[in-house]
Structure formats: structure tokens, C-alpha cells
PDBQT receptor file of N, H, CA, C and O in Angstrom, charges set to zero:
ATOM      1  N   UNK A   1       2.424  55.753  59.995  1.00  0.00    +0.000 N 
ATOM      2  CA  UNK A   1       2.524  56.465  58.748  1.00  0.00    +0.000 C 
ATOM      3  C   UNK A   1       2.139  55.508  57.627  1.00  0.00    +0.000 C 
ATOM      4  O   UNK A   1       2.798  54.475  57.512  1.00  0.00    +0.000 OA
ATOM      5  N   UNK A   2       1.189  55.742  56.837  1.00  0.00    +0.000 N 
ATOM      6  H   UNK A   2       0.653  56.582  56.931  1.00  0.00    +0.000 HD
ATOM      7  CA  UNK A   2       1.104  55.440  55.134  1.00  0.00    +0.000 C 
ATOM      8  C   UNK A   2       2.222  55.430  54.130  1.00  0.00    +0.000 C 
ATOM      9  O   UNK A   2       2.805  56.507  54.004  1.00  0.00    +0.000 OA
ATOM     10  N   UNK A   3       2.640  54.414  53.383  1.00  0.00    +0.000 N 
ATOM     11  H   UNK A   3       2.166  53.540  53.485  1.00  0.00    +0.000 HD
ATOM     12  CA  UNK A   3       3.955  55.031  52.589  1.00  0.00    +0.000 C 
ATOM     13  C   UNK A   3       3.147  54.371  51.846  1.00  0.00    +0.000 C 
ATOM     14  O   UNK A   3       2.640  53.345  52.300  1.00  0.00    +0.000 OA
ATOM     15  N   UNK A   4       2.737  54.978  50.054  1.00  0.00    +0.000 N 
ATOM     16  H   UNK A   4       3.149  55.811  49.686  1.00  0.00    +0.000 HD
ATOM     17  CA  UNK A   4       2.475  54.662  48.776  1.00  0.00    +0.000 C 
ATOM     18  C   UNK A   4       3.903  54.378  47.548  1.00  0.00    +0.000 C 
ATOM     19  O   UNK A   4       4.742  55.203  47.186  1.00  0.00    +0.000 OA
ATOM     20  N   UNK A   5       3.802  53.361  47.257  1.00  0.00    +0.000 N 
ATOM     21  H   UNK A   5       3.120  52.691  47.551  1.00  0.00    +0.000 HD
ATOM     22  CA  UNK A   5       4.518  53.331  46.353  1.00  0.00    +0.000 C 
ATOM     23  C   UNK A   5       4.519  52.812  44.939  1.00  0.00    +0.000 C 
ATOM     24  O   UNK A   5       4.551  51.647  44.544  1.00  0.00    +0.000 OA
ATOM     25  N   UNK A   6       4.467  54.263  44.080  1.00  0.00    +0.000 N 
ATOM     26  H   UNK A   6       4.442  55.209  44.401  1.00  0.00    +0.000 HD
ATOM     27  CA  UNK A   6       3.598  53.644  42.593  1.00  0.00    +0.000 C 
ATOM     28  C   UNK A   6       4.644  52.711  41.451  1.00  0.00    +0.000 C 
ATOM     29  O   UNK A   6       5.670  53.247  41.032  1.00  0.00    +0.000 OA
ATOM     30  N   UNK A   7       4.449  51.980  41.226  1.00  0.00    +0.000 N 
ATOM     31  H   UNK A   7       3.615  51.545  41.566  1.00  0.00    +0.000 HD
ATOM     32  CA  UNK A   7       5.098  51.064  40.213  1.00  0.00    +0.000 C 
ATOM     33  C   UNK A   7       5.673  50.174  41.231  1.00  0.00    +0.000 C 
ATOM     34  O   UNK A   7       6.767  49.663  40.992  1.00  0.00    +0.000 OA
ATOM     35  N   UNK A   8       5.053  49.919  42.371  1.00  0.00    +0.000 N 
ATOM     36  H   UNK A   8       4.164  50.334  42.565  1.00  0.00    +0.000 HD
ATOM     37  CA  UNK A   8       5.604  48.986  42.608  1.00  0.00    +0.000 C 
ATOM     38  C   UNK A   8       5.356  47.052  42.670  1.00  0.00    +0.000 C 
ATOM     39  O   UNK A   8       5.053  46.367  43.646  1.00  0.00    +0.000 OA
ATOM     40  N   UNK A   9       5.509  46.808  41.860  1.00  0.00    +0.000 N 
ATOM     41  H   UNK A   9       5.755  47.365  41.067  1.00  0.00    +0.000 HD
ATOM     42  CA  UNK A   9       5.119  45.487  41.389  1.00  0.00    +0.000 C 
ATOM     43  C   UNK A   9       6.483  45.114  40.581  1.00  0.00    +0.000 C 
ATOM     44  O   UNK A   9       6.812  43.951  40.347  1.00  0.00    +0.000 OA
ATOM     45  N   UNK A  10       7.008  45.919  40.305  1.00  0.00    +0.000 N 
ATOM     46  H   UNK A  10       6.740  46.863  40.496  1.00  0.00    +0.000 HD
ATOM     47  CA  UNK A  10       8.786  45.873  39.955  1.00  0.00    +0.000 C 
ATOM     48  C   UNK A  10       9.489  45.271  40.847  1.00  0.00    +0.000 C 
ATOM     49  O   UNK A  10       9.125  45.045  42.001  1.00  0.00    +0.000 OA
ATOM     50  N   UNK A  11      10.401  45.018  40.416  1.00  0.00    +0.000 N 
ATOM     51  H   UNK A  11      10.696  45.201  39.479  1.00  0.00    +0.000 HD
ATOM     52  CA  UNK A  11      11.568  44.272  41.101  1.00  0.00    +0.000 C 
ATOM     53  C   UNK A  11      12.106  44.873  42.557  1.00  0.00    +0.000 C 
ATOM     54  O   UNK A  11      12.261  44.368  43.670  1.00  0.00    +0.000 OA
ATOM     55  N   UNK A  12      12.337  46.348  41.937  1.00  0.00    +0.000 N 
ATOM     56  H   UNK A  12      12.211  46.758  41.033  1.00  0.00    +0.000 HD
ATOM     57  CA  UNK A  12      12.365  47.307  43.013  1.00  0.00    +0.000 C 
ATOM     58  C   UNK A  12      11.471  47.615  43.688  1.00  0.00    +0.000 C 
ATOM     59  O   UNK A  12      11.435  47.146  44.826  1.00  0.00    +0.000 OA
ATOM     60  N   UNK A  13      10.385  48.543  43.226  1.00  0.00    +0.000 N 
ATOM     61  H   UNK A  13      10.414  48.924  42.301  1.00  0.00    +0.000 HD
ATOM     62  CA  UNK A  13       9.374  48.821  43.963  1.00  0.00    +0.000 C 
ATOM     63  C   UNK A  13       8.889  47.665  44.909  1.00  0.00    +0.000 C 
ATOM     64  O   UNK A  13       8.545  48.037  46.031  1.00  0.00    +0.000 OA
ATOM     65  N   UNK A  14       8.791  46.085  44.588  1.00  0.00    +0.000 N 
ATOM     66  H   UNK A  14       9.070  45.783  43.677  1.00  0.00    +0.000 HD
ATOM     67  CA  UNK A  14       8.880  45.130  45.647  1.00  0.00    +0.000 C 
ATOM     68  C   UNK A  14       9.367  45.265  46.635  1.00  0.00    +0.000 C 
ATOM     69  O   UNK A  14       8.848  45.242  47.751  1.00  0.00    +0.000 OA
ATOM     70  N   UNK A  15      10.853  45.485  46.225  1.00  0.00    +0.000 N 
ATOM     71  H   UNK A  15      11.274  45.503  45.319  1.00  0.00    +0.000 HD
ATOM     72  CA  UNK A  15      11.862  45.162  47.489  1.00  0.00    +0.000 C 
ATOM     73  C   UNK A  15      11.878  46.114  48.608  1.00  0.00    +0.000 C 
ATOM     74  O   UNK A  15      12.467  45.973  49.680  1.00  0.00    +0.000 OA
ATOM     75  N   UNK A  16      11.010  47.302  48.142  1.00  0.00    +0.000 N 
ATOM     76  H   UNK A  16      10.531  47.416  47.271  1.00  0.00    +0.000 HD
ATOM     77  CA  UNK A  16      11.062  48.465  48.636  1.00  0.00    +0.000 C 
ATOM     78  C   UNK A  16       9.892  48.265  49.942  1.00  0.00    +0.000 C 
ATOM     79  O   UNK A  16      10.079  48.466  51.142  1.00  0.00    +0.000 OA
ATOM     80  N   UNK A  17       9.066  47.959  49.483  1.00  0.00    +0.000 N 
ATOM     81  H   UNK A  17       8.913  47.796  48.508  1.00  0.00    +0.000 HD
ATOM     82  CA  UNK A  17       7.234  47.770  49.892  1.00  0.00    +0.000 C 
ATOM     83  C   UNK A  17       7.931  46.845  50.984  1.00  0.00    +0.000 C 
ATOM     84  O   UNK A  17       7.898  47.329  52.115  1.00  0.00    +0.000 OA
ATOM     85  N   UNK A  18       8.543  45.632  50.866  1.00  0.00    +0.000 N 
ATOM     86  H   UNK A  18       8.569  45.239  49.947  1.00  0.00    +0.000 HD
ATOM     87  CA  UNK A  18       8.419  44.620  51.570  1.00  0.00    +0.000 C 
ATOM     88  C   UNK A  18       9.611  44.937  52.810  1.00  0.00    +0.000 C 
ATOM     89  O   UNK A  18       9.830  44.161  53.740  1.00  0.00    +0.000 OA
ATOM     90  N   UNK A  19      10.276  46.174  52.607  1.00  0.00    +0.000 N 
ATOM     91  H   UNK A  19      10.098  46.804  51.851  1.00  0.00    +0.000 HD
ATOM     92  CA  UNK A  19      11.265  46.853  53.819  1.00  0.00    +0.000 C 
ATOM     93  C   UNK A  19      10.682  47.580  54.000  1.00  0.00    +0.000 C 
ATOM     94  O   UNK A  19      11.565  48.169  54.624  1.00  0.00    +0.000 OA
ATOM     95  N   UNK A  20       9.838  48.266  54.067  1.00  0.00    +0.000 N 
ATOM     96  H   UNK A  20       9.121  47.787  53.560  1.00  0.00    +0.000 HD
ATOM     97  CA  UNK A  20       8.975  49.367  54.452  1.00  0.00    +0.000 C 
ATOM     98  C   UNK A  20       8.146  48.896  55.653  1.00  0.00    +0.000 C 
ATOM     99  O   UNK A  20       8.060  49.335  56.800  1.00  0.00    +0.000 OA
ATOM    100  N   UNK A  21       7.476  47.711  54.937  1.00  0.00    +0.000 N 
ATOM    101  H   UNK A  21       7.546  47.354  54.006  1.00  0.00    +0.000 HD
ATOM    102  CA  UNK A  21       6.383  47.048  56.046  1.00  0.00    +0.000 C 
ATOM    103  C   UNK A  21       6.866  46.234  57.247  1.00  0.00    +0.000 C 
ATOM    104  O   UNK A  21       6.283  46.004  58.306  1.00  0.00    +0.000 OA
ATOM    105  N   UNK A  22       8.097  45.848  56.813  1.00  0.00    +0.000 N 
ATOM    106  H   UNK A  22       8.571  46.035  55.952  1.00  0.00    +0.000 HD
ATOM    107  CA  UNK A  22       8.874  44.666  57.729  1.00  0.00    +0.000 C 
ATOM    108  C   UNK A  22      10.047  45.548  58.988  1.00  0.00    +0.000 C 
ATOM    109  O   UNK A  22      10.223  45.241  60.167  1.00  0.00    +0.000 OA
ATOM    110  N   UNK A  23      10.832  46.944  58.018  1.00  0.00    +0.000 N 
ATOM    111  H   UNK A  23      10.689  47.193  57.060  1.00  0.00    +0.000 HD
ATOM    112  CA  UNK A  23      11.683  47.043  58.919  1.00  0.00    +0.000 C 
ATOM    113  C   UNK A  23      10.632  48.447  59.622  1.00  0.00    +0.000 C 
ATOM    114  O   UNK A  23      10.836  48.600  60.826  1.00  0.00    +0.000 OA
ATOM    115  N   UNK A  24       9.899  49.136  59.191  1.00  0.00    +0.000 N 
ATOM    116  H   UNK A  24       9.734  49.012  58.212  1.00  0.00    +0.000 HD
ATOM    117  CA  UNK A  24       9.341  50.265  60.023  1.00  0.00    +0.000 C 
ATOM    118  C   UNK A  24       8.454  50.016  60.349  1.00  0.00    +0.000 C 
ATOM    119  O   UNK A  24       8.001  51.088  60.750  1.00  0.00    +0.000 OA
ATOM    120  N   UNK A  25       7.497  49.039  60.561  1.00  0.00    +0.000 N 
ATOM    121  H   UNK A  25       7.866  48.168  60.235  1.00  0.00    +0.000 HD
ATOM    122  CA  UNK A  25       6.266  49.119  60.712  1.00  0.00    +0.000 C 
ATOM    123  C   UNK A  25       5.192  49.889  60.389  1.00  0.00    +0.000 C 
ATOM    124  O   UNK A  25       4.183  50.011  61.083  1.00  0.00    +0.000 OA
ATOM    125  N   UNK A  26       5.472  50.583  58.988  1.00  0.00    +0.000 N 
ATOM    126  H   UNK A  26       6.292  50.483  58.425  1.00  0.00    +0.000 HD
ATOM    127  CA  UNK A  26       4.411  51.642  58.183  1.00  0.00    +0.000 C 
ATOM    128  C   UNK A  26       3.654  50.657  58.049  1.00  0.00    +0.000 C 
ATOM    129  O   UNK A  26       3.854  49.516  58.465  1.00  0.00    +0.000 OA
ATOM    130  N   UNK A  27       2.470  51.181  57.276  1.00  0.00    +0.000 N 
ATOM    131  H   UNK A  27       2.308  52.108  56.938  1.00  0.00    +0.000 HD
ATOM    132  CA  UNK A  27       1.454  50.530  56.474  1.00  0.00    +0.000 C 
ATOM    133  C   UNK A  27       1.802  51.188  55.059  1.00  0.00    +0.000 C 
ATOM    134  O   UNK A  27       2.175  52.353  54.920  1.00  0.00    +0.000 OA
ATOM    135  N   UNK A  28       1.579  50.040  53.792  1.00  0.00    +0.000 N 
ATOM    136  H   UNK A  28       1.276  49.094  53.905  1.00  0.00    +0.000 HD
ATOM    137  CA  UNK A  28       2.395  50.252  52.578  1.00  0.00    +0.000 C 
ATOM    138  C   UNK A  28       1.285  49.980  51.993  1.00  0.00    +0.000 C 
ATOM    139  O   UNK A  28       0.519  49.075  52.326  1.00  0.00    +0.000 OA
ATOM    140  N   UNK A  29       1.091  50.990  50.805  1.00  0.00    +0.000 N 
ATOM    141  H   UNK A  29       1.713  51.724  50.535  1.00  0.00    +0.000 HD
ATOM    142  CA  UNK A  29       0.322  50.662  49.752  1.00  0.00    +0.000 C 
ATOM    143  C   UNK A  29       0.855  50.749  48.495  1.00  0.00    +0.000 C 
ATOM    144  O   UNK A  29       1.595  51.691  48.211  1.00  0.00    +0.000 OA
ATOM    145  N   UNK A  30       0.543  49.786  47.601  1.00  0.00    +0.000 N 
ATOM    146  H   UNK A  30      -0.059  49.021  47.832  1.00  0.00    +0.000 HD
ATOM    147  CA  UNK A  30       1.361  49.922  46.354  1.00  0.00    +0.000 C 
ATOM    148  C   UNK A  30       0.762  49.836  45.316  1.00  0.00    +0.000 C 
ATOM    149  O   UNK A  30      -0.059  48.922  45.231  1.00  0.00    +0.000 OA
ATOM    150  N   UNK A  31       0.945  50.705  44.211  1.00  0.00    +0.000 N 
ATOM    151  H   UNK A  31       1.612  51.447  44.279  1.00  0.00    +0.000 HD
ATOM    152  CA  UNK A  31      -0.058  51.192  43.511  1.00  0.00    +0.000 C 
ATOM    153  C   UNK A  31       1.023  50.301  42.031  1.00  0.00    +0.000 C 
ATOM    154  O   UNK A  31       2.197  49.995  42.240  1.00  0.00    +0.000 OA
ATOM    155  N   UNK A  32       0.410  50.056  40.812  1.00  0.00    +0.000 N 
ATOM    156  H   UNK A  32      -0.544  50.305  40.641  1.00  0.00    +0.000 HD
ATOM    157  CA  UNK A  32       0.575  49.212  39.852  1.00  0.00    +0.000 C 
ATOM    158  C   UNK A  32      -0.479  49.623  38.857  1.00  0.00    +0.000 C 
ATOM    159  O   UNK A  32      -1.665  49.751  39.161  1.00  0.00    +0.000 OA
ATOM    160  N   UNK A  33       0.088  49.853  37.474  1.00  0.00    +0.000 N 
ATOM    161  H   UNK A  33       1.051  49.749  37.227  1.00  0.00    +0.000 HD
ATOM    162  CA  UNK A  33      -1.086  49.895  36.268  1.00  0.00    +0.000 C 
ATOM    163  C   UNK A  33      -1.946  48.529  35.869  1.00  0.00    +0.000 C 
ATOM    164  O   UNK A  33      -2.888  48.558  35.077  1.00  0.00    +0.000 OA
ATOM    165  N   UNK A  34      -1.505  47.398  36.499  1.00  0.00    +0.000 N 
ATOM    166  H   UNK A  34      -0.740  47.374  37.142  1.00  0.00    +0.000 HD
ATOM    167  CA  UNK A  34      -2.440  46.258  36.264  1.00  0.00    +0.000 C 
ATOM    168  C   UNK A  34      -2.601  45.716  37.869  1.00  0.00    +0.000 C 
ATOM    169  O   UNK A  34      -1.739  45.344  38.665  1.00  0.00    +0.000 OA
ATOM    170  N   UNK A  35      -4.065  45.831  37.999  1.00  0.00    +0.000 N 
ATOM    171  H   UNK A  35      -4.765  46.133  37.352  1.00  0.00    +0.000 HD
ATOM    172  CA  UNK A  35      -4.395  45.613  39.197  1.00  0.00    +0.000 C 
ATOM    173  C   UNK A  35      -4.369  44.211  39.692  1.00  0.00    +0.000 C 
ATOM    174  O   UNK A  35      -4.439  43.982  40.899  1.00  0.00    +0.000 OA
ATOM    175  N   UNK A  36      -4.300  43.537  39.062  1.00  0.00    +0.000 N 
ATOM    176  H   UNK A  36      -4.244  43.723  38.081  1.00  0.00    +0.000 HD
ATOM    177  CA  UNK A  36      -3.995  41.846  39.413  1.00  0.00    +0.000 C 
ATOM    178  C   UNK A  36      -2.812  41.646  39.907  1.00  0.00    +0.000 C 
ATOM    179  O   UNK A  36      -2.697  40.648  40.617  1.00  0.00    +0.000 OA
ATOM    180  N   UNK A  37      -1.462  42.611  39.664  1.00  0.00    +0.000 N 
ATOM    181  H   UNK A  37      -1.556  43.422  39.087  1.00  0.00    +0.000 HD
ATOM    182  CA  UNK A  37      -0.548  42.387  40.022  1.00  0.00    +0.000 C 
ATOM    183  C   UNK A  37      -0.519  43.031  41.491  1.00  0.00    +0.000 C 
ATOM    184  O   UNK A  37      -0.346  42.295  42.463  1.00  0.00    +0.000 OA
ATOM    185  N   UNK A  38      -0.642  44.033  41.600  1.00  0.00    +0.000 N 
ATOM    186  H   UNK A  38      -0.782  44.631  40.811  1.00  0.00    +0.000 HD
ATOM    187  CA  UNK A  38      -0.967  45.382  43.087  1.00  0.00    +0.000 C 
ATOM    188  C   UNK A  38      -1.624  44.326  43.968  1.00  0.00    +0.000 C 
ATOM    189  O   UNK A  38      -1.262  44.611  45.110  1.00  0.00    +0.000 OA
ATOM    190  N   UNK A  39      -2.522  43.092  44.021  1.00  0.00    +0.000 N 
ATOM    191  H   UNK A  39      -2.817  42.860  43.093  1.00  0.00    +0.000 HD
ATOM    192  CA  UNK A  39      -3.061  42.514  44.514  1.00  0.00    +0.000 C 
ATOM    193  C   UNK A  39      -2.255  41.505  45.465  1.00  0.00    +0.000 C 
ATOM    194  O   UNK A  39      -2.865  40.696  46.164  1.00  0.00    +0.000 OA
TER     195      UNK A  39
């Protein structure tokens, strides 16, 4: 499964992305209004 998660470059949205990918083995994409950060 794909999980998107927008604003995440936040504190939260981090913490979120980085249990997503680690404890389920999704693939995480995380979307951010400044793309240097999303990077």
C-alpha cells in the first residue's frame, strides 16, 4: 500500500512517515509546500 502524507515535514507528519515506513512496510510519500524540505 501507498500512504501520502501532506504537511509532512512537521514534527508530526515526520513522526508519522517514519512509522509508517518502518513499522508496516508501506511505501510513504510525503508531500510539503517547500520542496527542499519533502526531499
Amino acid at each position: 500500500m501507498r500512504v501520502a502524507i501532506l504537511g509532512g515535514t512537521g514534527d508530526v507528519g515526520e513522526g508519522l512517515a517514519l512509522r509508517f515506513g518502518r513499522d508496516t512496510g508501506h511505501a510513504v510519500v510525503v508531500g510539503s509546500r517547500d520542496a527542499e524540505r519533502a526531499r
